[in-house]
C-alpha positions in Angstrom: 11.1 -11.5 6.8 12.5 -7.9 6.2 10.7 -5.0 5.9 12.1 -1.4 5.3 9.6 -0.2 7.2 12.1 -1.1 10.3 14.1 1.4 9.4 11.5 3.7 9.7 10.9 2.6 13.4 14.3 3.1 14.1 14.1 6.7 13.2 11.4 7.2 14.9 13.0 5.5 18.4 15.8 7.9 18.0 14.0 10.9 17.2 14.7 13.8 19.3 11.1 14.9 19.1 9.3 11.9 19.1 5.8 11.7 20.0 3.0 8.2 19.5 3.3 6.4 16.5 0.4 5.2 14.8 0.7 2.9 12.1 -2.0 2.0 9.1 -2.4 -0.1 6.6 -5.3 -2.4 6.0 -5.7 -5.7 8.2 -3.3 -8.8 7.4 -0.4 -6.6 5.5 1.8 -7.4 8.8 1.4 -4.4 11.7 1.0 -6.5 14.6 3.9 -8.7 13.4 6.3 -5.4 12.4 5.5 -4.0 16.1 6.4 -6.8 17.9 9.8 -7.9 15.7 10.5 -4.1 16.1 10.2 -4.5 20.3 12.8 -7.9 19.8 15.3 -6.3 18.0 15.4 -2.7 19.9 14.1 -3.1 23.1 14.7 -4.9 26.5 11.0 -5.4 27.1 8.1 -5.7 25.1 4.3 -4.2 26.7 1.8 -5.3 24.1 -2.1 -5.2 24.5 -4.7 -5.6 22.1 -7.8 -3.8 22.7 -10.2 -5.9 20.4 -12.7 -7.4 23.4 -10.8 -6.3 25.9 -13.0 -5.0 29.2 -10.1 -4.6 31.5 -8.6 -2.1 28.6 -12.2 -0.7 28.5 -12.2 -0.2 32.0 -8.8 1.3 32.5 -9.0 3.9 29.9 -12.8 5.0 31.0 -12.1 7.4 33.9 -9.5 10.5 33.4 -7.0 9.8 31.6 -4.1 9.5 34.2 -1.1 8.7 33.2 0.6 7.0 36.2 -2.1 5.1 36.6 -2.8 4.1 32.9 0.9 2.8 33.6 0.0 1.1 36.8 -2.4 -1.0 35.1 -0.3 -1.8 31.5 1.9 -3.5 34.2 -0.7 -5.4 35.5 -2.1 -6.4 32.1 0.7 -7.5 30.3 2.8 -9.1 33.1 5.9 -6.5 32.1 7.6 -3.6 34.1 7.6 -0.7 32.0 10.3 1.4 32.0 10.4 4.5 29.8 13.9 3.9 27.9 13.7 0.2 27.6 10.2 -0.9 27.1 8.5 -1.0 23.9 4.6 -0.2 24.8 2.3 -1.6 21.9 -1.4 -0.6 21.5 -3.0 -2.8 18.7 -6.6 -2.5 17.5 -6.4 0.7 19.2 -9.4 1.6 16.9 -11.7 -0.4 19.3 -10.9 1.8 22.3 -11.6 5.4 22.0 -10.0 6.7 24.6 -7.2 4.7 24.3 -6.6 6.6 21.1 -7.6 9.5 23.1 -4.7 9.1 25.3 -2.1 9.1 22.9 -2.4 13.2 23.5 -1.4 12.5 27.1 1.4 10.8 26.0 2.5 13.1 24.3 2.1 16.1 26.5 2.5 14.7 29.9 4.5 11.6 29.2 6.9 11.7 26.2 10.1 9.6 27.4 7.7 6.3 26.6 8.1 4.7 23.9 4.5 3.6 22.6 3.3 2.8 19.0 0.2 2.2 18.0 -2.1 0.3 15.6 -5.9 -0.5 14.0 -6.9 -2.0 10.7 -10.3 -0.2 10.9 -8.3 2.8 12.3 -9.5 5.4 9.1 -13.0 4.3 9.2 -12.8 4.5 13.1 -12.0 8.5 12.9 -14.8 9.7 10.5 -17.3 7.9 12.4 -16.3 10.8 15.0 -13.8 9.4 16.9 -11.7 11.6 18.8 -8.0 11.9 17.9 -5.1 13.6 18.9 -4.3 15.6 15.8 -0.5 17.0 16.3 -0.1 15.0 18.8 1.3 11.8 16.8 3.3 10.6 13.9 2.0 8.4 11.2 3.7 5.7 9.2 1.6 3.9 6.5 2.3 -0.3 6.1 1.8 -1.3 3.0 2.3 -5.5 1.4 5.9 -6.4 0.8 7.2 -4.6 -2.1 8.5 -6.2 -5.3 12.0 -6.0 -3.5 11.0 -7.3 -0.5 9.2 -10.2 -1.7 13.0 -10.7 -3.6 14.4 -10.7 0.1 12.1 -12.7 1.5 12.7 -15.4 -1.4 16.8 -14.5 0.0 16.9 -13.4 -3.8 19.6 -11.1 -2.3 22.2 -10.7 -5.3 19.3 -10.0 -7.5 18.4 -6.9 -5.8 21.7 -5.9 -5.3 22.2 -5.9 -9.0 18.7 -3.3 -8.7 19.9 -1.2 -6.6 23.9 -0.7 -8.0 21.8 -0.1 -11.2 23.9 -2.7 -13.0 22.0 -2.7 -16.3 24.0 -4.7 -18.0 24.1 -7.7 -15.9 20.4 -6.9 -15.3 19.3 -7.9 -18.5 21.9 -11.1 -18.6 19.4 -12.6 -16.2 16.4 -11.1 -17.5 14.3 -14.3 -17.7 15.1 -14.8 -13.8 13.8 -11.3 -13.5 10.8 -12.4 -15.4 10.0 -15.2 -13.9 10.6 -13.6 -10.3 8.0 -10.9 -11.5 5.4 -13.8 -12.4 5.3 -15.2 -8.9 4.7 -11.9 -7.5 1.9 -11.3 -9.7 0.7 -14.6 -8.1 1.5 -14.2 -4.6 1.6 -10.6 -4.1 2.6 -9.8 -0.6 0.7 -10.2 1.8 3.0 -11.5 4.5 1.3 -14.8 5.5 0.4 -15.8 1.7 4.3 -14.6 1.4 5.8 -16.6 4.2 3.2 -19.8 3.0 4.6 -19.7 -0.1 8.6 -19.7 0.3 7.8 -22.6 2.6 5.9 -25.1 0.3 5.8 -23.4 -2.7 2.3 -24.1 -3.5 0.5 -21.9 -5.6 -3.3 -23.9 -5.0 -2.2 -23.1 -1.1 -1.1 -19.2 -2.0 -4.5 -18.5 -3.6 -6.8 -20.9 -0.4 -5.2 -18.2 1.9 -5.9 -15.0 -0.6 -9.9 -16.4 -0.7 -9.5 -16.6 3.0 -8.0 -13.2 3.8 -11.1 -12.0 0.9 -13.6 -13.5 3.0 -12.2 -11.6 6.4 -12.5 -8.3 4.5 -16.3 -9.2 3.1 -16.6 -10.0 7.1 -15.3 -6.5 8.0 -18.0 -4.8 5.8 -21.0 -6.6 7.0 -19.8 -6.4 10.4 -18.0 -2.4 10.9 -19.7 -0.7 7.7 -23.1 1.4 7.9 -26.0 -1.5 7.2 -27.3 1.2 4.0 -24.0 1.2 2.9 -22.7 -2.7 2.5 -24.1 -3.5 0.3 -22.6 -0.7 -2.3 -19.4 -1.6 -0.6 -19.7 -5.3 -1.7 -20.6 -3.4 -5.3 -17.9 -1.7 -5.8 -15.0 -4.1 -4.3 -16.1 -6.9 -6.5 -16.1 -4.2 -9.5 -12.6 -3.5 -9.4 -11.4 -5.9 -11.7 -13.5 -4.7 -14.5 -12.8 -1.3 -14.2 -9.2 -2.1 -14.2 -9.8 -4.7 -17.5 -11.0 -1.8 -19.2 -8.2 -0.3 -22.3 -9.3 3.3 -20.3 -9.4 2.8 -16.7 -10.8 5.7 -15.1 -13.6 4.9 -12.8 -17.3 4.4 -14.3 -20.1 4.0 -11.8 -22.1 2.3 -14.3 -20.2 -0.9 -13.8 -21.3 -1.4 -10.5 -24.6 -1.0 -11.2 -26.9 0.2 -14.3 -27.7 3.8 -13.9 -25.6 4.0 -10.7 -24.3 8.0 -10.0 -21.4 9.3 -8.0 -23.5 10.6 -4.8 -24.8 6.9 -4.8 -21.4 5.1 -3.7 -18.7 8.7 -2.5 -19.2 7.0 0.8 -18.7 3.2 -0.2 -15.6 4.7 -1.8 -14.6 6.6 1.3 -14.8 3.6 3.8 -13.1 1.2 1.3 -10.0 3.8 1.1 -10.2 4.3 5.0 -9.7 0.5 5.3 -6.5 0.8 3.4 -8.6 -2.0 0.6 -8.1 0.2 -2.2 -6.0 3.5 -3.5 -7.8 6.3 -5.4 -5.4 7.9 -8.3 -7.0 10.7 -9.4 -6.1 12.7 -12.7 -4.2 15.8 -13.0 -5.1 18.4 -15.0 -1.8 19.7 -15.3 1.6 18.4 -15.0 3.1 21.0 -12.4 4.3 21.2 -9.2 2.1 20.5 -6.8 0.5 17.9 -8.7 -2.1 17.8 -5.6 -3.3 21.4 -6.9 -4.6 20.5 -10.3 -6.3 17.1 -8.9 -9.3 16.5 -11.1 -11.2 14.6 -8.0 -14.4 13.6 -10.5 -11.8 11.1 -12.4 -10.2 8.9 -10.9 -8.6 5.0 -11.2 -9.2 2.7 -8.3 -6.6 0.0 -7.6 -6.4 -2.5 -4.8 -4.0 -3.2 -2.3 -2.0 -6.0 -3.8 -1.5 -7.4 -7.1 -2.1 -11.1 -5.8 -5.1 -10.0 -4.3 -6.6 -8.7 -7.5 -6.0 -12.0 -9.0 -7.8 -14.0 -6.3 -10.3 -11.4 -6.2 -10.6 -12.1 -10.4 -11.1 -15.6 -10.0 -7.4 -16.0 -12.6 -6.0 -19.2 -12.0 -2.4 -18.9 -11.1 -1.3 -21.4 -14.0 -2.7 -18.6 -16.6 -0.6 -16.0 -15.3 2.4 -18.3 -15.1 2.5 -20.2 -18.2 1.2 -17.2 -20.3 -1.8 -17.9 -21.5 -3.4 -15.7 -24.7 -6.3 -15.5 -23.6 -5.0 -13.7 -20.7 -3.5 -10.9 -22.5 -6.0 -8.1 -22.0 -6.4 -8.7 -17.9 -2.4 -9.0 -18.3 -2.6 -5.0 -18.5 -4.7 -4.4 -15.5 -2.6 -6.9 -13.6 1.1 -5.0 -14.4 -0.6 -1.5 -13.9 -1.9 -2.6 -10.4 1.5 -3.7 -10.3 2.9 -0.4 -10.9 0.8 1.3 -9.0 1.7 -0.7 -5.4 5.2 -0.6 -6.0 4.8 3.7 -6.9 2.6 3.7 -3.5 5.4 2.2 -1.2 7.9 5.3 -1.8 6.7 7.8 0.4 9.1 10.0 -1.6 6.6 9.6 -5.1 2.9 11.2 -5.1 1.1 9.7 -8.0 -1.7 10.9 -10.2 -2.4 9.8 -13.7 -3.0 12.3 -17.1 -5.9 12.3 -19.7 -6.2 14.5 -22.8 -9.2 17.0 -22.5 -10.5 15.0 -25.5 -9.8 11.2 -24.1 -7.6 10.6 -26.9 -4.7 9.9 -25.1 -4.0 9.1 -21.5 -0.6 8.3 -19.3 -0.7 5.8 -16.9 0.6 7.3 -14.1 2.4 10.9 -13.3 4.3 10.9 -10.5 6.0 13.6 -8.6 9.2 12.9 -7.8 11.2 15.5 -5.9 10.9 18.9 -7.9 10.0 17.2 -11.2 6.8 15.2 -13.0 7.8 12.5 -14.1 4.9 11.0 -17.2 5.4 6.8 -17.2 3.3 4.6 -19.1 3.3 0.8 -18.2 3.2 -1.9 -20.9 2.5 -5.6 -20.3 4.9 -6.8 -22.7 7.4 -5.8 -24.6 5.3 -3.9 -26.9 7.5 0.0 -27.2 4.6 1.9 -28.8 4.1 5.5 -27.1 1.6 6.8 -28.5 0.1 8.7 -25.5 3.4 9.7 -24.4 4.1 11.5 -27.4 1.1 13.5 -27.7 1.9 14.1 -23.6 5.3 15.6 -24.9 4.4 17.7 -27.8 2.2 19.2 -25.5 4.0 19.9 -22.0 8.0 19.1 -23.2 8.8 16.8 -20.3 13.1 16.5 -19.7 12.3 12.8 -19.2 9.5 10.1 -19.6 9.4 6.5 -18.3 8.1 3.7 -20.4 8.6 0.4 -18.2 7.8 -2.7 -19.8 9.4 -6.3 -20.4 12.0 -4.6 -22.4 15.7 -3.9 -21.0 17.1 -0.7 -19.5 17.6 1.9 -22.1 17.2 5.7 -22.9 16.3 6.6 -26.3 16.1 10.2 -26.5 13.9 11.7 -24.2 12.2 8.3 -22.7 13.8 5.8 -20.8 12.4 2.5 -21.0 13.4 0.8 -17.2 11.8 -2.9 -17.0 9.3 -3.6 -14.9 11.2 -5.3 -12.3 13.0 -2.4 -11.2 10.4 0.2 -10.9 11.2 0.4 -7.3 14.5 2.5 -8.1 13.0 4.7 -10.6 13.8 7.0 -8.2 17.7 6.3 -8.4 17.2 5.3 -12.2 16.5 9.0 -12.7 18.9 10.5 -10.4 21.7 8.8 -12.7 20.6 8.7 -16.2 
C-alpha cells in the first residue's frame, strides 16, 4: 500500500537541517505501519520501541536525560546496533512516556546525526494535559486515511489516476461511470488502511463495515479510558452528533443537537479533545474572503467533520447497499456524505487551508473556501449532478472571485467564471486551477 506521505519522510531523511519527526494523526490511520515500511525501504536497520506498558522504557528515560546512555539501552531493548546514518530509531506511543517526548530536545541539540521519528495517537491530548514538549526542537508531519487517489492505488487502479493527474478531461469523462462507481466504494470503505487492505482482499462490504464498528468501539474505549471522567460523557454527545449536524441543509455546528438547551462553554473542551485525537476537523467560517483566511476566522461558527467518509457511514448506522445501489431515500444524508468527502480529500493537501463562507444574513452559504497559494478559491460541493449555484452567485456579486469551483457528478468544464471539476478529481484542484 502507497502512501505519499513516504515522500515526505524521504525529505525529511535528507534534510540538511533535520531535527525529530513527530508524526499525528488519530489511532488506526496507519503511523506505526508508515514508520516501519519507511525503515525497510531506507534504512539498513530498523530500532523500534513502543512505549505503551513499557517499564524498561519508563525506567530508562527517568534519570537525566543522557544521550549515550539512552543509546546504550535502545540497543539493549530492541536487539539492534544503532548506528547514526544507517539506523532508523522509531518511538511509537511516545505519548505514554513523558520524557521520552522530553528527549526529543536532546536529540536535537546534543545528538542530531540520528535519525529518530516519532509517534502517539493520543499525542494532542497528551500535550494540553501539561506535558512537556520540545517546541522548535522537532518537525511535524500530520497522517491522515488514504486519500481518494490512494485508495485508487491501492485498488492498482493506476491508469485511472494517471488519467487525474495528466488532467485528461476528455478521456476522464469516457470512463465516467468507472469514476463513479470507484467514488461509491470509497464512500463505503473510506480509508482507513486495515478496512482498505480488508477490503481489496475479499471484497466484502458486511466485513468492511464489522471492522469500521470495531475501530468505533476502540475510539469510544479511548474516551472512557484517556478523557477527563466530567468530560466523557459530552465527548460521547457530541461524536455520536456528528451525523446530524452534517444531515442538516445548513451545517454549521448547533449545540442544541447534542443536548436540549446545551451552550458552547458546556462542550469547548469535549470539542478540544476530540480535535486533539485527530477524530474530527473543525472548519470554521470566514468572514472575509482575503488573504490570510486564518485572520478573518469567525471561531463561534464552525462545521465539524470526521476523519473519514467510511467512518461517518458506520458511525450513521447506513447500510453500504444504500449508498451503492442509490437508494432515494438516501438522498438528503447523500449531501453530508460527499461534503465530508470533500472536506478529507481538501485536508490531505498541506498546500490548501480550508474555511467555509456564510452571508451575514444566512441566506446563502459556500461550502468550503480554500486558500490555495495567493488566491481564495469559493467551491460548493453537489451530490449529484444537480448545476444550480445559487450561493455561489450571490458569493460573486459580492466579492468578484477570478474563479469558483462547483464539483459535482457532472464532467470537467468551465463556464464562465466557474469550473465545474467532478468529484473524483478534487485531489488536483490544485493543478486543475494552475491550467484552466
Amino acid at each position: 500500500m502507497l502512501r505519499f506521505a513516504i515522500n515526505d519522510l524521504v525529505e525529511w531523511k535528507l534534510s540538511k537541517k533535520r531535527q525529530p519527526l513527530v508524526i499525528r494523526g488519530a489511532r488506526q490511520v496507519g503511523k506505526t505501519w508508515l514508520m516501519k515500511e519507511f525503515g525497510k525501504q531506507y534504512y539498513k536497520k530498523i530500532a523500534y520501541v513502543n512505549f505503551d506498558n513499557n517499564k524498561r522504557m519508563e525506567r530508562l528515560f527517568s534519570d537525566d536525560i543522557d544521550i549515550s546512555r539512552i543509546i546504550a539501552g535502545l540497543n539493549l531493548e530492541t536487539g539492534v546496533s544503532i548506528e547514526e546514518s544507517d539506523t532508523l530509531i522509531i518511538f511509537d506511543e511516545i505519548q505514554e512516556n513523558p520524557k521520552a517526548l522530553t528527549s526529543l530536545k536532546y536529540f536535537n541539540e546534543n545528538a542530531p546525526g540520528y535519525h529518530l521519528v516519532a509517534a502517539g495517537s493520543l499525542l494532542g491530548v497528551a500535550l494540553h494535559n501539561g506535558v512537556s514538549f520540545p517546541v522548535g526542537k522537532v518537525k511535524f508531519l500530520d497522517l491522515y486515511p488514504l486519500d481518494f487517489v490512494e485508495f485508487l492505488q491501492a485498488l492498482d487502479r493506476l491508469d485511472y489516476v494517471k488519467l487525474l493527474r495528466d488532467g485528461d478531461w476528455e478521456m476522464i469523462s469516457t470512463f465516467k461511470d468507472k469514476y463513479i462507481d470507484l467514488l461509491k466504494q470509497y464512500y463505503v470503505v473510506g480509508g482507513m488502511p486495515y478496512v482498505v487492505s480488508t477490503f481489496i482482499e475479499n471484497r466484502d462490504y458486511s466485513e468492511v463495515r464489522e471492522i469500521q464498528n470495531q475501530i468505533l468501539g476502540a475510539y469510544e474505549q479511548d474516551f472512557s479510558k484517556h478523557a477527563p471522567h466530567s468530560q466523557v460523557p459530552r465527548i460521547r454527545m457530541l461524536w455520536n452528533s456528528v451525523p446530524s449536524q452534517l444531515g442538516k441543509e445548513n451545517k454549521k455546528f448547533i449545540y442544541g443537537l447534542v443536548k436540549e438547551g446545551a451552550r458552547a462553554k458546556d462542550y469547548e473542551l469535549a470539542i478540544t479533545w476530540l480535535v486533539d485525537c485527530g477524530l474530527v476537523s473543525k472548519v470554521s467560517r470566514a468572514s472575509k474572503p482575503a488573504i490570510p483566511l486564518k485572520a478573518y476566522e469567525d471561531l463561534k461558527a464552525f462545521k465539524l467533520f470526521i476523519l473519514d467518509v467510511g467512518m461517518l457511514g458506520a458511525l450513521s448506522e447506513l447500510p453500504p447497499k444504500t449508498l451503492l445501489d442509490g437508494n432515494k431515500i438516501f438522498t438528503e444524508f447523500k449531501g453530508a456524505l460527499t461534503e465530508q468527502y470533500v472536506c478529507q480529500q481538501l485536508k490531505t493537501n498541506k498546500n490548501i487551508s480550508t474555511y467555509y463562507w456564510s452571508a451575514e444574513r444566512g441566506n446563502a452559504e459556500v461550502d468550503f473556501l480554500a486558500q490555495i497559494n495567493d488566491a481564495v478559491v469559493p467551491i460548493e460541493v453537489k451530490a449529484e449532478v444537480n448545476l444550480q449555484a445559487k450561493s455561489l452567485r450571490t458569493f460573486k456579486d459580492k466579492y468578484y472571485p477570478n474563479i469558483a469551483v462547483r464539483t459535482s457528478m457532472r464532467d470537467y468544464r468551465i463556464d464562465d467564471w466557474i469550473m465545474n471539476l467532478p468529484l473524483y478529481g478534487v485531489n488536483f484542484i490544485e493543478q486543475a486551477l494552475l491550467t484552466k
